[in-house]
C-alpha positions in Angstrom: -24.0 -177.3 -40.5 -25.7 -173.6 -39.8 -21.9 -172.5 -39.7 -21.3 -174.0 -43.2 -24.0 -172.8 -44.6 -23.3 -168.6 -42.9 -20.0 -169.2 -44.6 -21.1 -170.1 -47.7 -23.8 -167.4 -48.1 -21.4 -165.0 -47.3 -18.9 -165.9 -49.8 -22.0 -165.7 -52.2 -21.7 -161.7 -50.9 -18.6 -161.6 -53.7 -21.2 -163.0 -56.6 -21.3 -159.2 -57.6 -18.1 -159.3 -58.3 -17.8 -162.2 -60.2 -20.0 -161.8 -62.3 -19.0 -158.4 -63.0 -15.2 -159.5 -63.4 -17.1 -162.5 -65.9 -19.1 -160.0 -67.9 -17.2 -157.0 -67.9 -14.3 -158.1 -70.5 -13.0 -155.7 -73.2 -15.9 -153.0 -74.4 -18.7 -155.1 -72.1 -17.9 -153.3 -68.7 -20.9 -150.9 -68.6 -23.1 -154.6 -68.7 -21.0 -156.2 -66.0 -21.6 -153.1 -64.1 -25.7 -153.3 -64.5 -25.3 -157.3 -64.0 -23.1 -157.0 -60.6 -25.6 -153.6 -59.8 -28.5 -155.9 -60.0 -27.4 -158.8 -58.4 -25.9 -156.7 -55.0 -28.7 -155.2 -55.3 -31.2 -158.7 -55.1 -28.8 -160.2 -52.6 -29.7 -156.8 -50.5 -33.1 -157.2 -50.4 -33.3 -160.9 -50.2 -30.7 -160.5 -46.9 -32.7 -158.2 -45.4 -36.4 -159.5 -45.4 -34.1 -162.8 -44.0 -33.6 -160.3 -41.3 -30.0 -160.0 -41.7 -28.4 -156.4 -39.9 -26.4 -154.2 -42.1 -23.5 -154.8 -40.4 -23.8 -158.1 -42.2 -24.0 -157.3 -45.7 -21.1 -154.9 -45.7 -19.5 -156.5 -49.1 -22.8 -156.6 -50.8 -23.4 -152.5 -50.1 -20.2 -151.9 -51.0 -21.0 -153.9 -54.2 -23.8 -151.7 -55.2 -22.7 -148.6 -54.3 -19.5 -149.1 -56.6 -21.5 -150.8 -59.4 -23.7 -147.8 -59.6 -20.6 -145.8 -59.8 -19.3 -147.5 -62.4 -22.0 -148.2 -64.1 -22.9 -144.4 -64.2 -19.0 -143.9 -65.7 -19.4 -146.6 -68.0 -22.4 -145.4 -69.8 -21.5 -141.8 -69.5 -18.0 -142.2 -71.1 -17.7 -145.9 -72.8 -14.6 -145.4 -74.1 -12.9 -144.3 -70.5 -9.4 -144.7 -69.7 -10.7 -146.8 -66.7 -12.6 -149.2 -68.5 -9.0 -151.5 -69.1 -8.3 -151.4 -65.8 -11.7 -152.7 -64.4 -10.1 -155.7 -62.4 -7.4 -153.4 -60.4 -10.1 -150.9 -59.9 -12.5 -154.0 -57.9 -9.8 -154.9 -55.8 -9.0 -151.6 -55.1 -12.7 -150.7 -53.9 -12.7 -153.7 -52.0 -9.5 -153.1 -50.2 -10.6 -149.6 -49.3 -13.9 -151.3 -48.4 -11.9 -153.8 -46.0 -9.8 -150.9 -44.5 -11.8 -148.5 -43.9 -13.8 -151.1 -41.8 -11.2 -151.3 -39.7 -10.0 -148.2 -39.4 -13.6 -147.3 -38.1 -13.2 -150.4 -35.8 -16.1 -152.3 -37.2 -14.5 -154.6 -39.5 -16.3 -156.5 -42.5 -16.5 -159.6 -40.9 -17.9 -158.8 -37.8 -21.5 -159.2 -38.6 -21.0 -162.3 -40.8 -18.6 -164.0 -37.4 -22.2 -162.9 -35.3 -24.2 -165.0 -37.2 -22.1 -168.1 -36.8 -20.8 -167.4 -32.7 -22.1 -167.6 -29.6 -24.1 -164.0 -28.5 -21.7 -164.5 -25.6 -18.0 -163.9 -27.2 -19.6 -160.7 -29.6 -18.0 -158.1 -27.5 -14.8 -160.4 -26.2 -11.6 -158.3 -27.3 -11.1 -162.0 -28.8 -14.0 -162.0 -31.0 -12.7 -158.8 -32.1 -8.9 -159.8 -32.8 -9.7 -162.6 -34.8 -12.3 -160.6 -36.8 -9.6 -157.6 -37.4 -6.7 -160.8 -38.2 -9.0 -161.9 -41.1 -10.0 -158.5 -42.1 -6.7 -157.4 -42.6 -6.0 -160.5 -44.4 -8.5 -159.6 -47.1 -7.5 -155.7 -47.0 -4.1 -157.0 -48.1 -4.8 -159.4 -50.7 -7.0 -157.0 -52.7 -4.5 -154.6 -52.2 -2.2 -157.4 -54.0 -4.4 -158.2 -55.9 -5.4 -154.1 -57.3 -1.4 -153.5 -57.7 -0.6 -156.9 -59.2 -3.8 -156.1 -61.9 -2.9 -152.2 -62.6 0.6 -153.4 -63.3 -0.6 -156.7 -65.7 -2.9 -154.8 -67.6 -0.8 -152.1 -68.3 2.7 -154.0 -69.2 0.6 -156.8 -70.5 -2.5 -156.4 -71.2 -3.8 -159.4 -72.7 -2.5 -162.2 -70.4 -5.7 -163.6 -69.7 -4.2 -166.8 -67.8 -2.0 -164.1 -65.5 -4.6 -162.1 -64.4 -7.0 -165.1 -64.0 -4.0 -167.0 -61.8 -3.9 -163.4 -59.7 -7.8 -162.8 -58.9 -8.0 -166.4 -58.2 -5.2 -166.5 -56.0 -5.5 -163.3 -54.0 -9.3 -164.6 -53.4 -8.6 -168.5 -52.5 -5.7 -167.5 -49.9 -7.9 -165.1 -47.7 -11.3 -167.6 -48.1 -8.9 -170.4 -46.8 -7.3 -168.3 -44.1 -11.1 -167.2 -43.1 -12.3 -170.8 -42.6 -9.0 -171.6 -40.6 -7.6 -168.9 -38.5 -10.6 -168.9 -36.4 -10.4 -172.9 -35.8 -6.7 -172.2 -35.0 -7.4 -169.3 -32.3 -10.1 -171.4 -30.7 -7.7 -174.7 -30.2 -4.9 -172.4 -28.7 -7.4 -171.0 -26.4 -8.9 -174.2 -25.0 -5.1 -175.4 -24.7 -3.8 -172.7 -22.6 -7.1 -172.8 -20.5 -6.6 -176.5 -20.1 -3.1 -175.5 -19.1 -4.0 -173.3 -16.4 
């Protein structure tokens, strides 16, 4: 059950984004940008007087440090070439968010797998695989995601139902992979030990 709930609270991690990519539709993108500024911003502080580490909360920093960004751009030019391309632009942050966690070794999910596993497998090279496997999963479906956006906004701007079908997708597919993979690692392990 604690392992539910963990998973659960950290998918409420992306409710910044949501309710930015909710708001933030034609001229309302400096509002999404307060609203998902805010909200990062609350889950923050509630997260850390729960005594959550930073390493945990990695999506939610990156979350207000790109709202307030954004939300500096959007009030200081309104009209900005960006502003139509808002959906690419999340998925783009987040993809450089989920990469450059890896490339510095310490990926996203890390703190958020600590908080459901053992204090015993942390510093396992397994641990770590996994953690860089589903990483990597969600570095490449943003960056899906950001290229698949930039290109439907621009050729098409407004097919809703398209770029509702992408962000849904390129989310589902990595939250489904994240709930299984580590299941599927753990089953192959206790076969082979039982093997040897």
């Amino acid at each position: 059950m604690k392992r539910v709930r963990v998973m659960v609270r950290s998918f409420l991690g992306f409710l910044p984004w949501i309710v930015y990519a909710v708001i933030a539709t034609g001229d309302e993108w400096r509002w999404g940008a307060l609203a998902g500024l805010v909200i990062a911003l609350g889950l923050i502080v509630v997260d850390r007087r729960s005594g959550k580490d930073w390493d945990q909360m990695v999506i939610e920093t990156s979350a207000a440090i790109f709202f307030v960004l954004t939300a500096a751009i959007s009030f200081a030019d309104p009209s900005s070439s960006l502003m139509p391309y808002g959906p690419a632009l999340v998925n783009a942050w987040l993809a450089l968010t989920a990469w450059g966690s890896l490339a510095i070794r310490k990926p996203f999910t890390l703190g958020i797998a600590r908080s459901m596993a053992p204090e015993e497998v942390w510093r396992t090279p397994r641990f770590y695989r996994v953690n860089a496997v589903i990483t990597a999963v969600w570095g490449t479906a943003f960056v899906v995601a950001a290229v698949l956006l930039a290109v439907l906004l621009n050729v098409a701007p407004h097919a809703t139902a398209a770029v509702i079908a992408v962000k849904v997708v390129t989310f589902v597919v990595p939250m489904v992979f994240t709930v299984r993979y580590p299941k599927i690692v753990s089953a192959r392990y206790r076969g082979a030990r039982g093997a040897a």
